[in-house]
N, C-alpha and C positions, 0 to 999 in steps of 0.2 A: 311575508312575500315569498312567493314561491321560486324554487332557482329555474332559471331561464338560463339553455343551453345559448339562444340567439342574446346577444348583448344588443341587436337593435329590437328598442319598445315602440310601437308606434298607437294612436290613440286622435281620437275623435273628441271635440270639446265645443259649445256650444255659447256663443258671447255675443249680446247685444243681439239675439235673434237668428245671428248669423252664426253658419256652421264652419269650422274651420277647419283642416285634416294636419294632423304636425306630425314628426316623426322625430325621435332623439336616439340618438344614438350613444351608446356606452363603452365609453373607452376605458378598458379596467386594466 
């Protein structure tokens, strides 16, 4: 995994046909 200066990862995922947009955030 590559280092990420931004600790927020956000990402696209696709379930049940339906697309859904999430966002996580990393508290380190």
């Amino acid at each position: 995994m590559a280092a990420i200066s931004s600790k927020k990862l956000s990402f696209r995922t696709t379930y049940k046909g339906e697309e859904f947009a999430s966002e996580i955030v990393f508290d380190i």
